[in-house]
C-alpha positions in Angstrom: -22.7 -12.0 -50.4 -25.7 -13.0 -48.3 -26.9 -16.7 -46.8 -29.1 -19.0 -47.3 -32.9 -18.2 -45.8 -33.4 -20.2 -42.8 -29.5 -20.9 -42.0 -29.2 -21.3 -38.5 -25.8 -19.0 -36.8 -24.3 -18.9 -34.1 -26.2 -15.6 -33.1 -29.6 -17.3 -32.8 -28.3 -20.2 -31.1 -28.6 -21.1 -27.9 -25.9 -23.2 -25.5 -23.0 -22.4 -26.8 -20.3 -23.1 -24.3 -18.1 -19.7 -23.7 -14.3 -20.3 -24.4 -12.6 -19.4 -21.2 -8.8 -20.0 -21.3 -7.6 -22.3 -18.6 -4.8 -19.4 -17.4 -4.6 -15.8 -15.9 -2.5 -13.2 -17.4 -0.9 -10.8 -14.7 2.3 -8.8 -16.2 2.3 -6.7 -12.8 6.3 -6.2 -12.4 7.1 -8.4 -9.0 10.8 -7.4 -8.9 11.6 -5.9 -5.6 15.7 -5.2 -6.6 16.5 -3.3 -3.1 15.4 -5.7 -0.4 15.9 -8.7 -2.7 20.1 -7.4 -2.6 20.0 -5.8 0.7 21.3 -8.6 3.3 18.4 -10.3 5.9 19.0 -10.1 10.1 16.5 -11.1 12.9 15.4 -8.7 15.1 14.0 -9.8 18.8 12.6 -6.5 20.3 10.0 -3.3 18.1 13.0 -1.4 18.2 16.6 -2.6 16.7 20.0 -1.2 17.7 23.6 -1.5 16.6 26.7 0.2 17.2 28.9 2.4 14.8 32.6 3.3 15.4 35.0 5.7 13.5 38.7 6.2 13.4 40.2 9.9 14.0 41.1 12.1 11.5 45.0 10.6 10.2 47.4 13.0 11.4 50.4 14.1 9.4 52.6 15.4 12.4 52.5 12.3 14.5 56.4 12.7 15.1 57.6 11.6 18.9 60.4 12.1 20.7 62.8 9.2 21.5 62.3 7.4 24.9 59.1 9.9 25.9 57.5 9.0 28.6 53.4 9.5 28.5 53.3 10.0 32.2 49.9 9.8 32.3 48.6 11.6 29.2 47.1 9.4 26.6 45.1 10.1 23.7 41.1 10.6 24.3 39.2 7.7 24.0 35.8 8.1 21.7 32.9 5.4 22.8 30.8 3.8 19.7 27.2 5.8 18.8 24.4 3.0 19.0 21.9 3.3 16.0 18.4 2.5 15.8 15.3 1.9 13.9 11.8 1.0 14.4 10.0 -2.5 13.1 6.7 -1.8 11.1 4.0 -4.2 10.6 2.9 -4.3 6.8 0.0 -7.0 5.9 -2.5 -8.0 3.4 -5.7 -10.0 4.1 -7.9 -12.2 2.1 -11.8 -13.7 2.6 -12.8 -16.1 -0.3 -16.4 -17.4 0.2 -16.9 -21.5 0.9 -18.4 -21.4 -2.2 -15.7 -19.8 -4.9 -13.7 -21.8 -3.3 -15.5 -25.1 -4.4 -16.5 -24.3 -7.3 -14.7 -25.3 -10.9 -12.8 -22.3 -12.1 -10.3 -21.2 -14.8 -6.9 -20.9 -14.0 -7.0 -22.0 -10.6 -7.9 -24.8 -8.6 -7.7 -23.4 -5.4 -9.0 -19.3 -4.7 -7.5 -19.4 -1.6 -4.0 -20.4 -2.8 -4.4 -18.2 -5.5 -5.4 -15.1 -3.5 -2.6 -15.7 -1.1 0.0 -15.9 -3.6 -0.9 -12.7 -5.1 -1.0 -10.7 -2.1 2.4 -12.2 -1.2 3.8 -10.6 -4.1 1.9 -7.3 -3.2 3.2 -7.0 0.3 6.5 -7.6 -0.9 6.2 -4.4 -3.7 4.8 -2.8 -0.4 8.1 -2.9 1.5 9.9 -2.3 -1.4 8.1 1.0 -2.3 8.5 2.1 1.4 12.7 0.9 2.0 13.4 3.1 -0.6 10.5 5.5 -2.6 9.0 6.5 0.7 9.9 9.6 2.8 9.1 8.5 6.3 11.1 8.2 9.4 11.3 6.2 12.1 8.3 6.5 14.5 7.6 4.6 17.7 4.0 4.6 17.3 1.2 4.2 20.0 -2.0 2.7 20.2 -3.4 5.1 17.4 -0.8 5.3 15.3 1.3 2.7 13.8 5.0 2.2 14.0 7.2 2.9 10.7 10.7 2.3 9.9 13.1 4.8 8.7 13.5 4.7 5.0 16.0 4.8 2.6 15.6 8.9 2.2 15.4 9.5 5.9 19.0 7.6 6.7 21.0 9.1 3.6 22.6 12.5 5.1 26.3 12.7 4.2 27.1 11.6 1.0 24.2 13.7 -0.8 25.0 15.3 -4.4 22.8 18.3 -5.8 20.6 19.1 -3.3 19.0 21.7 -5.3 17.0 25.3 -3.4 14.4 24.3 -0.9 16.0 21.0 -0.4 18.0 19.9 2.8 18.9 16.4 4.3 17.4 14.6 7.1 19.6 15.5 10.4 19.5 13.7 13.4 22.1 11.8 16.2 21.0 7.8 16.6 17.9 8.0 15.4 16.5 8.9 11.6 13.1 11.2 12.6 14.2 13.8 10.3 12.8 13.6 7.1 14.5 14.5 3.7 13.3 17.7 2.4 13.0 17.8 -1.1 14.2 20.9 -3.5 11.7 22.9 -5.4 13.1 23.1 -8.9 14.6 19.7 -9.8 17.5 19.2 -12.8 18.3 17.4 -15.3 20.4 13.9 -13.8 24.6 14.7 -15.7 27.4 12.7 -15.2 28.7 15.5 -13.0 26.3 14.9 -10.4 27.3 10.9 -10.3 30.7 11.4 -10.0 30.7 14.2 -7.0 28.6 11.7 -5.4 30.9 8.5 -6.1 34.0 11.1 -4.6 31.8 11.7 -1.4 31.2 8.0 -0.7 34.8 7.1 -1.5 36.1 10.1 0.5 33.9 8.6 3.9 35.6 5.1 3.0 32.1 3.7 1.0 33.0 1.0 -1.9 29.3 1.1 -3.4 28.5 -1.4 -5.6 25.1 -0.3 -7.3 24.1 2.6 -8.8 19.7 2.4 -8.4 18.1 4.5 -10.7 14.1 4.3 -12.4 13.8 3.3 -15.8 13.6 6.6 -17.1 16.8 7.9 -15.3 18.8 4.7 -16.7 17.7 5.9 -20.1 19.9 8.9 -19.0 22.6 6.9 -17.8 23.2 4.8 -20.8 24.4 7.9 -22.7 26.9 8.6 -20.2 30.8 8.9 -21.3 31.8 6.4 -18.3 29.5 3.2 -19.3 31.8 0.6 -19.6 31.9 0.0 -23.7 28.7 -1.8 -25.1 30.1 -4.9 -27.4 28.6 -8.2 -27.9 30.4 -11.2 -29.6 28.6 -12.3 -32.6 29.4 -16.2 -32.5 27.1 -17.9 -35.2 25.7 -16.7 -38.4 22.6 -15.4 -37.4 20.7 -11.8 -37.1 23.2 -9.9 -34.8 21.9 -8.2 -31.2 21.7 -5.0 -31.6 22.9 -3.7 -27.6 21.1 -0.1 -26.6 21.5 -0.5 -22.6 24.3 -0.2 -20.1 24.5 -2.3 -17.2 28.1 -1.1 -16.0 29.5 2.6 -15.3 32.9 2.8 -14.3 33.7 5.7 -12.1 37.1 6.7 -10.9 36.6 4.9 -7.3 34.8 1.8 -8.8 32.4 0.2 -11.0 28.7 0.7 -10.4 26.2 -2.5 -11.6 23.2 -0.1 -12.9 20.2 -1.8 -11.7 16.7 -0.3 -12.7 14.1 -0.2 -9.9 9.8 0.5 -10.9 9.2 1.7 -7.1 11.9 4.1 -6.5 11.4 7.7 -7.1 12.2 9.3 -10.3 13.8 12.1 -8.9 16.6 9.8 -6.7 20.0 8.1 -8.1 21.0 5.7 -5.1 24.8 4.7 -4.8 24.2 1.7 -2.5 26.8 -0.6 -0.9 25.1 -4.1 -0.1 27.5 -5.0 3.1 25.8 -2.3 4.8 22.4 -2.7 4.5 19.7 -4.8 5.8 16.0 -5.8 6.1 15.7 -6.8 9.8 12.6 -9.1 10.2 10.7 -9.8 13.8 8.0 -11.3 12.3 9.2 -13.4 8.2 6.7 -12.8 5.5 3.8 -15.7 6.6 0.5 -16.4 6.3 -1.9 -17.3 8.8 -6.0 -18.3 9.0 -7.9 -16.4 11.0 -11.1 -17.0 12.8 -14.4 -18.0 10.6 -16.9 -16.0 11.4 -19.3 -17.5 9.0 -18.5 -19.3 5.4 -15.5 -17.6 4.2 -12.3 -18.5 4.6 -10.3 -16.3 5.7 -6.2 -15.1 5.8 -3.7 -13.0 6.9 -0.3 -12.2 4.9 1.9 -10.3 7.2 5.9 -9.3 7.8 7.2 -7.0 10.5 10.3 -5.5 9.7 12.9 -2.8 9.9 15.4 -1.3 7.5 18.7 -1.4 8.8 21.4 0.9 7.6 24.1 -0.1 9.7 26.7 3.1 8.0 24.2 5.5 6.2 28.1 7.4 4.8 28.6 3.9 3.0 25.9 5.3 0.7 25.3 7.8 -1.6 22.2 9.7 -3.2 21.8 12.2 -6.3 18.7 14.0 -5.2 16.3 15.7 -6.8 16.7 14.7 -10.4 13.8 16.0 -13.2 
């Protein structure tokens, strides 16, 4: 087929508006599961404190004698161990010109609206990555270097399954500067693994409610023998669901809602109890304009915050996981 001689297209012409759709398209995952479930405290000081208290060890021989009389000997008396972690500050910043922000554009009215939105969303994946995919420990900081929180891996000590060779736990007293050290030759995450840790947590007196995982790892978990049974009730006469995911794994201490998390590390499986855990905030996400120094506006997103974990032994990790 050819045309006509002289037929005027669209690739000689001139002034052809472009077609622009009136929308953005941004699929970036903006779930933050941790601190979105983890409870929310106010902090007025850097540095945050709270106390932790444990019972002794139940006796089996606690057998007295009939009308005893202490005289003067009672049992010891053990004062509460105050715990503490650092606020960081964690910000984005934005500086849209007078003129974008005048002009007609697609999508948005407003690029300064838009622009804070987005990095709103970014600073919250931000903390997320760092409460729990970061290695870092709690660091008062000085006029050089910035203060961090303690993380997720630097608070978890007790109730840790397969540590594998080179690995070893953060240790410390009241305040998590130890960081975790990680094993050299990681294995493959088995049912195993999950259960010693659920026995660990139990055994300190944890009642997890969460088992954390990546998406790759809950892959793994799906095929385990202790996912709660995966039926769906077919109610109309239409194409029937066809269910490949577990959400529920029923351990002999409990049953574990299997949340997936994109900013966690591959190679942890977090047991996590909500009561005891908290983002502590001294400064709440918010915005703010700063000075103009010429024709731009200008804004800062900010949050200063801690992670508290106010009983790290309510928790439990399966480290080092290929």
């Amino acid at each position: 087929m050819t045309i006509l001689t002289n037929s005027f297209t669209t690739f000689a012409a001139k002034g052809i508006r472009e077609e622009l759709a009136d929308v953005i398209y941004n699929i970036s995952p903006e779930e933050t599961p941790f601190i979105s479930n983890a409870g929310r405290d106010d902090m007025s000081n850097t540095f945050t404190e709270w106390q932790q208290d444990s019972l002794a060890a139940a006796s089996g021989s606690n057998a007295q004698l009939e009308g005893d009389d202490l005289a003067g000997s009672y049992d010891a008396v053990t004062a509460t161990v105050r715990i503490g972690n650092y606020a960081q500050i964690s910000r984005k910043s934005v500086s849209v010109s007078g003129t974008e922000e005048l002009v007609n554009k697609a999508g948005r009215k407003s690029e300064i609206a838009y622009q804070i939105a987005k990095k709103s969303a970014e600073l919250k994946r931000d903390i997320e990555t760092t409460a729990i995919g970061t290695n870092q420990i709690a660091l008062a900081g000085n006029t050089t270097t910035a203060r961090t929180t303690a993380t997720m891996l630097a608070w978890i000590k007790t109730n840790v399954a397969n540590v594998v060779a080179g690995g070893a736990n953060p240790s410390y007293t009241t305040l998590p500067n130890s960081l975790r050290t990680d094993g050299t030759t990681p294995v493959a995450f088995t049912e195993t693994m999950l259960k010693s840790a659920a026995q660990l947590v139990w055994t300190a007196g944890g009642n997890p409610k969460t088992l954390m995982v990546d998406g790759p790892q809950k892959q793994t978990v799906s095929g385990f023998s202790g996912i709660a049974t995966k039926t769906y009730y077919q109610t109309q006469e239409v194409t029937a669901a066809i269910i490949g995911a577990a959400d529920v794994y029923v351990t002999d201490f409990g049953t574990l809602a299997i949340v997936p998390n994109r900013f966690q590390r591959h190679r942890d499986a977090w047991l996590i109890d909500w009561e005891y855990v908290k983002i502590a905030y001294l400064r709440a996400f918010q915005q703010m304009p700063l000075a103009k120094t010429g024709d731009a506006e200008n804004r800062l997103i900010i949050a200063e915050w801690a992670l508290k974990v106010t009983a790290e032994n309510a928790h439990g990790l399966v480290a080092d996981l290929s």
